[in-house]
PAPA-53651 format. One record per atom (N, C-alpha, C): residue in three letters; z negated, y negated, x negated. Coordinates in pm, whole numbers, plus 50000, padded with zeros to 5 digits. Example, Ala and Ser with C-alpha at 12.3 -4.5 7.8 and 13.67 -1.06 7.14 Angstrom:
PAPA-53651
ALA492205056948681 ALA492205045048770 ALA492205033048680 SER492925022548715 SER492865010648633 SER492134999748710 
end
This chain:
PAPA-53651
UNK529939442514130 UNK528969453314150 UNK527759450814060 UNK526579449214133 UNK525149446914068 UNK525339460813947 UNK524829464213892 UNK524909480713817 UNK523209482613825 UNK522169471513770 UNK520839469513806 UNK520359470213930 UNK520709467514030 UNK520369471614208 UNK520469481514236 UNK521749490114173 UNK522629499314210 UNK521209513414140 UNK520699509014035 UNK520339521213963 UNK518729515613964 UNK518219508114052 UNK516819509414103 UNK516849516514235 UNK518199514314316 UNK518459519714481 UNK518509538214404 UNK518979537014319 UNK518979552314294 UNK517659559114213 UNK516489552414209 UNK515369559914187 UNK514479548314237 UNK514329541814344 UNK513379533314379 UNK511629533814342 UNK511049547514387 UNK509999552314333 UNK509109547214181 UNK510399553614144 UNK510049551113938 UNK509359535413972 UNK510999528613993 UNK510689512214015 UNK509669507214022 UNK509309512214125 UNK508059505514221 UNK506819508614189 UNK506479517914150 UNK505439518514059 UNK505269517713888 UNK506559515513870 UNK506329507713732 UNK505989493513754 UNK506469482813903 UNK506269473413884 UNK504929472213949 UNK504319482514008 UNK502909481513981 UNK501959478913910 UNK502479488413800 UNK501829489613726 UNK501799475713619 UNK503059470113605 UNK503299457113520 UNK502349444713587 UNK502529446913736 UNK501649436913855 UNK500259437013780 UNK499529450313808 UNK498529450313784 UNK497819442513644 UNK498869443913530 UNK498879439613428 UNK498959421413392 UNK499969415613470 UNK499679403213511 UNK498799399913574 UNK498199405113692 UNK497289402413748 UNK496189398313635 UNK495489411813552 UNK494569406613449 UNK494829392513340 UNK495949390213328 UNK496189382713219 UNK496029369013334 UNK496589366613491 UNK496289357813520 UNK494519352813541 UNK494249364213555 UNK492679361513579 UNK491609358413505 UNK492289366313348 UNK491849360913261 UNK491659345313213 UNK493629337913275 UNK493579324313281 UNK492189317213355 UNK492169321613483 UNK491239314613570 UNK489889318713526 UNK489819326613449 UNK488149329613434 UNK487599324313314 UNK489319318613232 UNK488749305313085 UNK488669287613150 UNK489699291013254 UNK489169277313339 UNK487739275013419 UNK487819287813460 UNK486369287213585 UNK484909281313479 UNK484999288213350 UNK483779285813264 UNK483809271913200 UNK485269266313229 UNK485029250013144 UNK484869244613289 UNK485149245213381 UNK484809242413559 UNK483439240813530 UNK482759251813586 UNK481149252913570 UNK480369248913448 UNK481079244113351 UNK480239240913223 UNK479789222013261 UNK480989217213286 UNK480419205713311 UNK480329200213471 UNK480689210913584 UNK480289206613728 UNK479279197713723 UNK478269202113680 UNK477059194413758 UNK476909183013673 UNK477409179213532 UNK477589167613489 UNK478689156013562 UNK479449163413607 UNK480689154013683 UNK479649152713849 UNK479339163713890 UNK478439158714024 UNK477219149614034 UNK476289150613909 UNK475479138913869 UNK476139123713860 UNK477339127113824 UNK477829110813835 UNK477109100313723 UNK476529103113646 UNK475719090913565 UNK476749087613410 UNK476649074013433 UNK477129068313299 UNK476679070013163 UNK475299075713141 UNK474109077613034 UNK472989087813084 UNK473209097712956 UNK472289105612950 UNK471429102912860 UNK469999100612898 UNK468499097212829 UNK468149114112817 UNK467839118112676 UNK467209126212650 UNK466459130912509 UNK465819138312506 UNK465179137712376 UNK465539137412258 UNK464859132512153 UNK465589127412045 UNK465549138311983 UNK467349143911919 UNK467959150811868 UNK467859162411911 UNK467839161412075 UNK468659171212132 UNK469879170812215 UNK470589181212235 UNK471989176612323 UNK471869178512481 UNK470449175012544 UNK470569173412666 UNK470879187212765 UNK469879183112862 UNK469099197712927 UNK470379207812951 UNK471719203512997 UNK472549217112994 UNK472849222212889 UNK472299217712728 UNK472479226212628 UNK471489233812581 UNK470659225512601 UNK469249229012549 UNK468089228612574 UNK466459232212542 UNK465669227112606 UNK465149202812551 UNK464989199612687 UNK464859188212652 UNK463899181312697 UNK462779172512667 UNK461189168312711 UNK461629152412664 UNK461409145312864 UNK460829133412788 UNK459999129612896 UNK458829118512879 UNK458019111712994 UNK458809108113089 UNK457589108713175 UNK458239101513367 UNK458779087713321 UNK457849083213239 UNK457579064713300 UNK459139060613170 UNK459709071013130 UNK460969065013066 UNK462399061013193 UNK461819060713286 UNK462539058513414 UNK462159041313417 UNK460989039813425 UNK461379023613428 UNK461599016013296 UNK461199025513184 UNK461909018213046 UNK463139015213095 UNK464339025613093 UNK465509024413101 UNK465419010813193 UNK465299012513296 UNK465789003913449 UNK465318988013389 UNK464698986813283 UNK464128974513269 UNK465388969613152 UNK466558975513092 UNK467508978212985 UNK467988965013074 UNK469058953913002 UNK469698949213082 UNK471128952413107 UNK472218953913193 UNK473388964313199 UNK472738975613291 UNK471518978113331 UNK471168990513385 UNK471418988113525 UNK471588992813604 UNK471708994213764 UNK470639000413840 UNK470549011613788 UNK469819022213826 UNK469459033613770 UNK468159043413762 UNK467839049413671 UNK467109062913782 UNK467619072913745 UNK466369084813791 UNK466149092613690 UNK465029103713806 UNK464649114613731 UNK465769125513730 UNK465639137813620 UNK466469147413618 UNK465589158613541 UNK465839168213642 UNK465249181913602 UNK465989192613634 UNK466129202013526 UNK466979213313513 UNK466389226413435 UNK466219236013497 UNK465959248113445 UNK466589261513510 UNK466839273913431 UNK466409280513493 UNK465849293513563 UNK465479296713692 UNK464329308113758 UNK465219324513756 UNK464259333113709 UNK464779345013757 UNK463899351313829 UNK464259358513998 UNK463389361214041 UNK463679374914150 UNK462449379614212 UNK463309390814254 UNK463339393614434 UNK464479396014525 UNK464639394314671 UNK465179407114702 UNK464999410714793 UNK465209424014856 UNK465509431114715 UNK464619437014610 UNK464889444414528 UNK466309441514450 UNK466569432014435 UNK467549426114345 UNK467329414714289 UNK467599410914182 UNK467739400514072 UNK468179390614151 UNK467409377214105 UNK468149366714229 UNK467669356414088 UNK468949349214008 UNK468799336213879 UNK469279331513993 UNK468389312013974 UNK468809303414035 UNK468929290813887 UNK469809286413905 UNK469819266513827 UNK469139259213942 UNK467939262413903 UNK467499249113959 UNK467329231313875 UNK467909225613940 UNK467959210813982 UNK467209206114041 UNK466419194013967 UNK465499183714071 UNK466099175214065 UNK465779165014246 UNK466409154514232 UNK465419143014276 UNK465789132614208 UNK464699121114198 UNK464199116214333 UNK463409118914405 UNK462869115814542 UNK462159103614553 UNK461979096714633 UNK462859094314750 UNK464659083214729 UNK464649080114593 UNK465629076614540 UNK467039085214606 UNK467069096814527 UNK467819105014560 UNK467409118514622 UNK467779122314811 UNK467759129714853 UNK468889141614873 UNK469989143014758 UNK471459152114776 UNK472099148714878 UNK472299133714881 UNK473389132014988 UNK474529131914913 UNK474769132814808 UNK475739133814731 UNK476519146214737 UNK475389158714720 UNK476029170414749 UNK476969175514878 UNK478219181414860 UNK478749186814952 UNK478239198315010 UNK477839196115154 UNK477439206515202 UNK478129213015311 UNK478079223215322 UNK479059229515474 UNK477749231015516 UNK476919234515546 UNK475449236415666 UNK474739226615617 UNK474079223615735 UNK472609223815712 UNK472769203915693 UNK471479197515644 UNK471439187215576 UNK470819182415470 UNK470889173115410 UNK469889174315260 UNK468899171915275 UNK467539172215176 UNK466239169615168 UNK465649158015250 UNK464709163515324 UNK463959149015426 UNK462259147115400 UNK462249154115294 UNK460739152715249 UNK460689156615093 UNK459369148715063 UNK459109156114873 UNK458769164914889 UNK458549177214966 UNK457689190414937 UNK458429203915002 UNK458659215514961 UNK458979221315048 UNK460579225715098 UNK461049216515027 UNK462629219815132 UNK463649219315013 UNK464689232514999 UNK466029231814894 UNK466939230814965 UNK468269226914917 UNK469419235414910 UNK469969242014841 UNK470239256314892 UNK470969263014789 UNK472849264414774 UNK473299268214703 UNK474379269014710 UNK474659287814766 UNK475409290614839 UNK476209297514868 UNK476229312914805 UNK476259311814664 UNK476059323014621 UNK475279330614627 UNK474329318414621 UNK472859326614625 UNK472409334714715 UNK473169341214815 UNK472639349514927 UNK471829347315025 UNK471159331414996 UNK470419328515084 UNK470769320615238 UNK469969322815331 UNK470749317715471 UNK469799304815494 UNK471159298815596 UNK469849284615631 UNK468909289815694 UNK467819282815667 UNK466379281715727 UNK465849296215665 UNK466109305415590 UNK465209313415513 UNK464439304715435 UNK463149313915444 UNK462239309315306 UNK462119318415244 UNK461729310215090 UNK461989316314961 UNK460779311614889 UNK459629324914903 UNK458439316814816 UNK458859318614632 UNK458519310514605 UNK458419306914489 UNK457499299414399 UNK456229308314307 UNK455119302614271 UNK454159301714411 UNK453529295414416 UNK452399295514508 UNK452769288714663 UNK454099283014658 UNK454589273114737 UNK455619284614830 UNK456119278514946 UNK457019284715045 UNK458059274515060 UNK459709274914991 UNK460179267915002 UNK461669273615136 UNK461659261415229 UNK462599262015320 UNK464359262615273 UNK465199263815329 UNK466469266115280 UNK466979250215399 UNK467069240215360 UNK467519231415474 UNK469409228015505 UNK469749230915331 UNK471519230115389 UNK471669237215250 UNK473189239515279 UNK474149250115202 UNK474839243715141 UNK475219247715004 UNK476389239414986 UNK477509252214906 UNK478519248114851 UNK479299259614819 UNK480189254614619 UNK480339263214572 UNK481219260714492 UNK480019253114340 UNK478589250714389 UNK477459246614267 UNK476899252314240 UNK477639256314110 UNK477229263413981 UNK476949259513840 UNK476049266713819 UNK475159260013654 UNK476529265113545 UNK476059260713415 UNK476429264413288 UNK476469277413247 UNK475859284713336 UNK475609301013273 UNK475959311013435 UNK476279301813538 UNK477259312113630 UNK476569311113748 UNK475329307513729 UNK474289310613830 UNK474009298813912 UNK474199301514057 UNK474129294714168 UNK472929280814178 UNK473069271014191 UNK472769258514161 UNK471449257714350 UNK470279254414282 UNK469049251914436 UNK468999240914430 UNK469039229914502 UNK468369220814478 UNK467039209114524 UNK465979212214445 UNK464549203314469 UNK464559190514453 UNK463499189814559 UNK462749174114449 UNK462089176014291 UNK462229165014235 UNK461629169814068 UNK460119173214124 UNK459149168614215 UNK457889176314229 UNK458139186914221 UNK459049194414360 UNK459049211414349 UNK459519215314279 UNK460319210114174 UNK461229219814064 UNK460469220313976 UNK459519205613921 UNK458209208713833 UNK457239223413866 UNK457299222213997 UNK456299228214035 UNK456629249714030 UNK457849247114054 UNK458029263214029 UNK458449265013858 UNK458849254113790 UNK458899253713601 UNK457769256913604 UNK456519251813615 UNK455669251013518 UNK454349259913632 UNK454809267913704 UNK453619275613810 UNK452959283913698 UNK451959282613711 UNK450729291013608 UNK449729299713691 UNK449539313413637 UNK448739323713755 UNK447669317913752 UNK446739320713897 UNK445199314313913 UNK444719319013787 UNK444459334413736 UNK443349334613651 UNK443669326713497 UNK444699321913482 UNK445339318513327 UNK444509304713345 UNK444979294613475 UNK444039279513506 UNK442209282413508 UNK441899294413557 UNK440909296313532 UNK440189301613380 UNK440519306213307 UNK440549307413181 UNK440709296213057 UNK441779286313098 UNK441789276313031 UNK440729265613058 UNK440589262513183 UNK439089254113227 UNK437929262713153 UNK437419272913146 UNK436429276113059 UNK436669275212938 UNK437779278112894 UNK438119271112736 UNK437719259312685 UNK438109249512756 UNK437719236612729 UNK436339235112776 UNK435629243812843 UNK434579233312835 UNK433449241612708 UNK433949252812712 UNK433539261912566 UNK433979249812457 UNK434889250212407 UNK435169241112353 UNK434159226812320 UNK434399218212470 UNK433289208912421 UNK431929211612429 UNK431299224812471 UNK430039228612443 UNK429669226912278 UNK431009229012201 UNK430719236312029 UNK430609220212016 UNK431089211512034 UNK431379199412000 UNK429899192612000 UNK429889182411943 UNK428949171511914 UNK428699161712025 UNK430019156212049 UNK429919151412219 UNK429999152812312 UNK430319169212348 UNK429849178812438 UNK427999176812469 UNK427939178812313 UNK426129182012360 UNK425129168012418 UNK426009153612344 UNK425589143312359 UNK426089137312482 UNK426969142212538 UNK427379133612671 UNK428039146412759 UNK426759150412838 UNK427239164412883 UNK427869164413013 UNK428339151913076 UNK429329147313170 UNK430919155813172 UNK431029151713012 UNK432309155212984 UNK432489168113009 UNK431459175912999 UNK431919193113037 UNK432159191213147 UNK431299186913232 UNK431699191613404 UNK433499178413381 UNK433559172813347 UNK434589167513391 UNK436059182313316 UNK435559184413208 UNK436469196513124 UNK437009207413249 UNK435839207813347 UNK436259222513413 UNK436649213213551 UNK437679200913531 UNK438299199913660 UNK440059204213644 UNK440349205013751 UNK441819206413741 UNK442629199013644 UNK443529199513584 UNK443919195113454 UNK445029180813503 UNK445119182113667 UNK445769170513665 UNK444819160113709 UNK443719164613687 UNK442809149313692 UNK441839147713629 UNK442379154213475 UNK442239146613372 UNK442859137613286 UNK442459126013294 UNK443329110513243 UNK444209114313098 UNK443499123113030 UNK444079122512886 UNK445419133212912 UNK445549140513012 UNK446399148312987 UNK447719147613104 UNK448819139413041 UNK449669133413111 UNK450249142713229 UNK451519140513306 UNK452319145413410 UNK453399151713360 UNK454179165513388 UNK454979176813351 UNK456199162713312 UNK456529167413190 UNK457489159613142 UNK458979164813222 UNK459729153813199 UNK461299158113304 UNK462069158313178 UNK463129168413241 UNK464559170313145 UNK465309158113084 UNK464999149213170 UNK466689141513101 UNK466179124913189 UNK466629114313177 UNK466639102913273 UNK468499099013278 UNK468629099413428 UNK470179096413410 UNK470369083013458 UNK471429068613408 UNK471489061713465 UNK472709056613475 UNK472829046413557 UNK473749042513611 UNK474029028713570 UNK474549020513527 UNK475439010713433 UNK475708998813572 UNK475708989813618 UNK476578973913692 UNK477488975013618 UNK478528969213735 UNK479798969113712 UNK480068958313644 UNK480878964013556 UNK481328950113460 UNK480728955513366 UNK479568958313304 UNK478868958113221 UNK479108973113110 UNK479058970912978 UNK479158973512848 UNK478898987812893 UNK478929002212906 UNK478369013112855 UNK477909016612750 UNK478569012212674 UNK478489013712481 UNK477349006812465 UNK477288991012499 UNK476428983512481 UNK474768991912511 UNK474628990512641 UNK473768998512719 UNK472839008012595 UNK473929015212583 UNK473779031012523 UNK473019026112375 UNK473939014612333 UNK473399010412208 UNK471789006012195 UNK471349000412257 UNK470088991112292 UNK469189003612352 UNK469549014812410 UNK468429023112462 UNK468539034412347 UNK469199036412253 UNK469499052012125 UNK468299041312023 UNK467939025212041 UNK467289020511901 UNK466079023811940 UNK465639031512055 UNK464249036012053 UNK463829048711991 UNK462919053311924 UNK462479065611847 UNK462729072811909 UNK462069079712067 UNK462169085512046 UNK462729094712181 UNK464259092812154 UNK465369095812282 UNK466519097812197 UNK467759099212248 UNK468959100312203 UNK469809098412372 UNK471029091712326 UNK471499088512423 UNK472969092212440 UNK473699097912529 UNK474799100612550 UNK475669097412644 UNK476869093812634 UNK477729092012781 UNK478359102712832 UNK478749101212998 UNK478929107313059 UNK479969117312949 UNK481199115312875 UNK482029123212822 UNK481479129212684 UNK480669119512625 UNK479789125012560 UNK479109139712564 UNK478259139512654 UNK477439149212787 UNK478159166012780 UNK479709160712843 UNK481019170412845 UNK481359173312724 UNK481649166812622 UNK481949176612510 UNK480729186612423 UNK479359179212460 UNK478259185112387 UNK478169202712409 UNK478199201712586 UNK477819214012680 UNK479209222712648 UNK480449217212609 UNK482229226312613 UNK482049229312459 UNK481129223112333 UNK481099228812218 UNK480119238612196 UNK479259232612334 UNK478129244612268 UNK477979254412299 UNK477129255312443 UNK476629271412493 UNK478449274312582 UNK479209270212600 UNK480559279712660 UNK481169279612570 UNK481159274712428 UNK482149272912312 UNK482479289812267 UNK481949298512262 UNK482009313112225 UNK482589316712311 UNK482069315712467 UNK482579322512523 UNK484519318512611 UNK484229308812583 UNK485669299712608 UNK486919310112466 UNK486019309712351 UNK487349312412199 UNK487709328712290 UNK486729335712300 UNK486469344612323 UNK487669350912481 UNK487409343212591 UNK488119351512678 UNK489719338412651 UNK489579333012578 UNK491319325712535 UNK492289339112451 UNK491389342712405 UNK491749354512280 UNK491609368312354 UNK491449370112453 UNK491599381412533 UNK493009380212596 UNK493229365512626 UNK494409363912706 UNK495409365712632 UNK495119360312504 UNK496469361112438 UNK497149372712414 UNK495949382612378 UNK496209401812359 UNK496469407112474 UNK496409405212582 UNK496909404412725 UNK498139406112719 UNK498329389712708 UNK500299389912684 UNK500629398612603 UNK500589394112491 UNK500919406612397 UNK500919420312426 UNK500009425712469 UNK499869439612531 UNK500989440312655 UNK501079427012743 UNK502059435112877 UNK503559436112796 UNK503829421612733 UNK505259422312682 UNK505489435012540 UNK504669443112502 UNK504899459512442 UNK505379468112526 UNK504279467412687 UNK504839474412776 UNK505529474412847 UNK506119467312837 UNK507389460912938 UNK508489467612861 UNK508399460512719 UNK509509467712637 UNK509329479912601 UNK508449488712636 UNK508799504812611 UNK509099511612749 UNK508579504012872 UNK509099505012947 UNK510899509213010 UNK511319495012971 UNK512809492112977 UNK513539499412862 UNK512939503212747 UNK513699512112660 UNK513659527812740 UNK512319529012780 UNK512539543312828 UNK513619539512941 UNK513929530913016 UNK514419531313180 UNK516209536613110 UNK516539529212922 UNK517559528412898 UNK517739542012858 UNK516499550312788 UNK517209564212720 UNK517639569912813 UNK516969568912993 UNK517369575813092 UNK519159577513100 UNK519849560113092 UNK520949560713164 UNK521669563013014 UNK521639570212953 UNK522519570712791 UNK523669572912824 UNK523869582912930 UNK525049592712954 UNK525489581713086 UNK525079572813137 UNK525799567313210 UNK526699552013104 UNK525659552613026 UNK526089540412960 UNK527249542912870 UNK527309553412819 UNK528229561512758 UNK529599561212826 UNK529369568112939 UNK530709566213042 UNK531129557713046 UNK530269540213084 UNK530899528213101 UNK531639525612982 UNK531359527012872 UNK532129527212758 UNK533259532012774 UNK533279545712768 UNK534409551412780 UNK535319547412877 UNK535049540412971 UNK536289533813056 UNK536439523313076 UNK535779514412919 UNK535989502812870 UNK535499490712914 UNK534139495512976 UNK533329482913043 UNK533199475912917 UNK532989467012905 UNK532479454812820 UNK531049453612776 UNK530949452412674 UNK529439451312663 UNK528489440112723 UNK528899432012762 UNK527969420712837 UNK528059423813012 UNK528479439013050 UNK527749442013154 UNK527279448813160 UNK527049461413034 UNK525479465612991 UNK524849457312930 UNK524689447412924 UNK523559437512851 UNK523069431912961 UNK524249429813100 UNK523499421613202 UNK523119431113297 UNK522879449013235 UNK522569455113380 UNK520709456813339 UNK520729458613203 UNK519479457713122 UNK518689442413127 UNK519319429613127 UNK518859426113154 UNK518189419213278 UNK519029418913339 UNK518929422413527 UNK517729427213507 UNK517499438113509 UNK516529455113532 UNK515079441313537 UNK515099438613359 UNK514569434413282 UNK513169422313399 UNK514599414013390 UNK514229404513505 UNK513539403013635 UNK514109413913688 UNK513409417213841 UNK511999428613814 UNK512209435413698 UNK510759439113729 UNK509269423813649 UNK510019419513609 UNK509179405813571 UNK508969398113714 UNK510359397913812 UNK509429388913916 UNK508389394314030 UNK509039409314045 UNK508539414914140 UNK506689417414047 UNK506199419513912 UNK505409425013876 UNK504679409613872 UNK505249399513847 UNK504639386513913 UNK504069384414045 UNK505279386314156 UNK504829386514293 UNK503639392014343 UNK503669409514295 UNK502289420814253 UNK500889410614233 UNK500819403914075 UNK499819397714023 UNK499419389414106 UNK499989379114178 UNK499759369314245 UNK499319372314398 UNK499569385414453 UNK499279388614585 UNK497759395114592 UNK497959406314445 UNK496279411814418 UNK495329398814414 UNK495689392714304 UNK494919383814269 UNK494159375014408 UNK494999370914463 UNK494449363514571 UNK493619370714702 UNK493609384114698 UNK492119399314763 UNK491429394414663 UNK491489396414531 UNK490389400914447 UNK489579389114393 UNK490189381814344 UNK489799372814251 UNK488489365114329 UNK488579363914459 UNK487269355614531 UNK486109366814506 UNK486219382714496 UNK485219391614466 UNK484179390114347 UNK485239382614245 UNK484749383914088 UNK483329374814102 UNK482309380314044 UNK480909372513979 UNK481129358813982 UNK481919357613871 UNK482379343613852 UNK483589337113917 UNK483389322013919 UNK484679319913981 UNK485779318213915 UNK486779322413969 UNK488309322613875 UNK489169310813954 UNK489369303813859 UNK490089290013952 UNK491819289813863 UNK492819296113962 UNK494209295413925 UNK494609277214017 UNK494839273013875 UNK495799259413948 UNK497759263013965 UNK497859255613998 UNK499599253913984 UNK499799253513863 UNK499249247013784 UNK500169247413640 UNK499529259913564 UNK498789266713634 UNK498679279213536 UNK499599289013597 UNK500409286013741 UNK500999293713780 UNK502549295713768 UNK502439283813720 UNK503839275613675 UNK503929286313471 UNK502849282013390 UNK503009285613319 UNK503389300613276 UNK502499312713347 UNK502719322313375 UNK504059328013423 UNK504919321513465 UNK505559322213546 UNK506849326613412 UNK506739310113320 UNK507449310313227 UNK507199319013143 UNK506019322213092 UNK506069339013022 UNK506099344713059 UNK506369350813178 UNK506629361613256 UNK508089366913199 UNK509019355013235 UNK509619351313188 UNK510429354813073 UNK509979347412935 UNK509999346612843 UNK509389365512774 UNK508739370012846 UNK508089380912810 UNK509329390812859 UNK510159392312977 UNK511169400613012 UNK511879399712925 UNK512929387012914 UNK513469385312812 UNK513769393212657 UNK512399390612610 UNK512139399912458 UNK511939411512472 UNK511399419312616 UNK511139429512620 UNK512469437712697 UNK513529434412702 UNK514709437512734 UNK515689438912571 UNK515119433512487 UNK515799433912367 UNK515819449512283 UNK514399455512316 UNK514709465212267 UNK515359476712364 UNK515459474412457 UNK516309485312538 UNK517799480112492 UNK517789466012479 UNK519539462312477 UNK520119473112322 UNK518749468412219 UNK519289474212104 UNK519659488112118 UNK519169498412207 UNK519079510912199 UNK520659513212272 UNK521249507312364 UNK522229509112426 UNK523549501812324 UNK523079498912282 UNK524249489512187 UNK524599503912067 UNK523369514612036 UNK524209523411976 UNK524289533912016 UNK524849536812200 UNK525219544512210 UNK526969545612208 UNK528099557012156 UNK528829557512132 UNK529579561212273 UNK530659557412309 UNK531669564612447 UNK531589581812412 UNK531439586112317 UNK531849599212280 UNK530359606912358 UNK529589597112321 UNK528259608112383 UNK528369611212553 UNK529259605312579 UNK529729606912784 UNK530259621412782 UNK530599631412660 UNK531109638312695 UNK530189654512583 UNK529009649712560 UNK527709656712554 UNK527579665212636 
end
């Protein structure tokens, strides 16, 4: 005779919404799992989707997903001229906050080196990747946007040409992706009257000047557009990423392009630990240490739980005494109890979870072995939390059956 079946069949109710309530409670602690995975996921996605062996970026910084990072165009054919090099592009990363049907719309925007690289790399479910330098993104999925909407941005009207799903930046926000022209071009968009203001600056400027007054060319040249003036270079890019021949040294590579002033150079794993120490490093200690008070918190309630389920049966437990049950089948009706509301409040977690969890902001990514693990403290959590109900029944006396 089960005695644990027997005395959930006789108040099922209680049961069932206690193991709700425990469900619900796993549920958070699993989600919590997936939402410390989802942020080391998205911290280095787009470093693992870039694919590059070496990150070129400014000297003594940790490279555009940590920080801000400036270097020249023409460090694209430095690199490519390295020997060990294969191949070299541009890389641009920032990013936009902006506003669409009266809501907040952050994008990561990504440029990608044109006509080199058009995102055929990217996985897309719609649409197809970039077929021109001007004019045309893809966004990812989150972003609310549909194929073939446009999305002005800065002075420009950019097309939506394919979709992709699951590309996301460092900070949560849905991944567009440009050519480095258009991604320059919505970074660095400046209002008409600010370009108009600065052209009279400068030529104020060389009016006060000496060779303003002596070579008065230079003013009218002062009040032209600023990209066609020679002295004042092209919007610097985030990062140069490259790509290594097979066979050939990475280290080496890396070595021979870090002896220039003024860059710093990193490898691909490099890259990954910079971005997992830095900007998600807080927030990684942070929801690990939620999880842990999680557990902790369900396995308290579990065990005041199962102690209350035990003060209930005192007078039954009492009786079994008195007609000389053994104590290891009140230990196995408590722990039974114990047990099944651990799997059923598992089953709970794992059924919510899989409605809800696609709802959350962020993405929550449960693997097997977090399900596996859970599983075992689930586990391990019944267990201890059956101990204090066992203790409470261990001093009840046969005499109290007759209370």
């Amino acid at each position: 005779m089960n005695l644990a079946a027997k005395d959930i069949r006789h108040n099922p109710g209680r049961f069932a919404l206690t193991a709700i309530g425990v469900g619900m409670l796993l549920m958070i602690v699993m989600g919590m799992g997936g939402i410390y995975r989802g942020i080391i996921d998205d911290a280095v996605l787009l470093i693992d989707s870039v694919d590059a062996d070496l990150w070129i970026v400014q000297r003594d910084t940790r490279g555009p997903m940590a920080e801000v990072s400036r270097v020249p165009r023409n460090l694209v054919h430095r690199a490519l001229a390295v020997p060990g090099v294969e191949s070299s592009r541009e890389f641009v990363h920032h990013t936009i906050q902006r506003e669409r049907n009266d809501q907040p719309l952050r994008i990561a925007v990504l440029g990608l080196s044109w006509p080199t690289d058009k995102g055929e790399w990217i996985p897309l479910v719609a649409g197809r990747p970039i077929a021109q330098n001007h004019y045309e993104m893809i966004a990812d999925k989150s972003l609310g946007l549909a194929l073939g909407e446009q999305l002005p941005l800065g002075k420009d009207i950019y097309t939506v040409v394919g979709l992709t799903q699951n590309m996301i930046g460092t900070g949560g926000d849905g991944v567009a992706f440009f050519t480095v022209a258009d991604a320059q071009a919505v970074q660095f968009d400046t209002p008409g009257e600010a370009i108009r203001l600065e052209r009279e600056a400068r030529v104020a400027r060389g009016a006060e000047s000496e060779t303003g007054t002596l070579q008065p060319l230079l003013l009218e040249r002062a009040a032209l557009p600023g990209s066609e003036l020679p002295p004042l270079g092209p919007p610097q890019i985030s990062a140069v990423v490259v790509k290594v021949l097979p066979g050939a040294d990475v280290h080496e590579v890396a070595e021979t392009i870090s002896a220039w002033g003024d860059v710093s150079v990193f490898t691909h794993k490099q890259q990954q630990d910079l971005v997992l120490r830095g900007p998600v490093e807080k927030a990684r200690k942070q929801i690990g240490l939620f999880r842990v008070l999680l557990t902790v918190i369900a396995a308290i309630i579990m065990a005041l739980i199962l102690y209350t389920l035990t003060l209930d049966k005192i007078q039954s437990i009492a009786l079994l005494k008195l007609i000389g049950a053994p104590n290891r089948v009140i230990l196995g009706m408590i722990l039974q109890q114990a047990m099944l509301l651990g799997v059923f409040g598992y089953g709970i977690a794992w059924l919510l979870g899989q409605r809800l969890f696609p709802l959350f902001p962020r993405r929550v990514i449960i693997t097997n072995q977090d399900l596996v693990q859970l599983a075992f403290a689930v586990a391990v959590i019944s267990l201890l939390a059956s101990l204090l109900g066992i203790w409470k029944a261990m001093q009840v006396t046969p005499n109290q059956a007759l209370d």
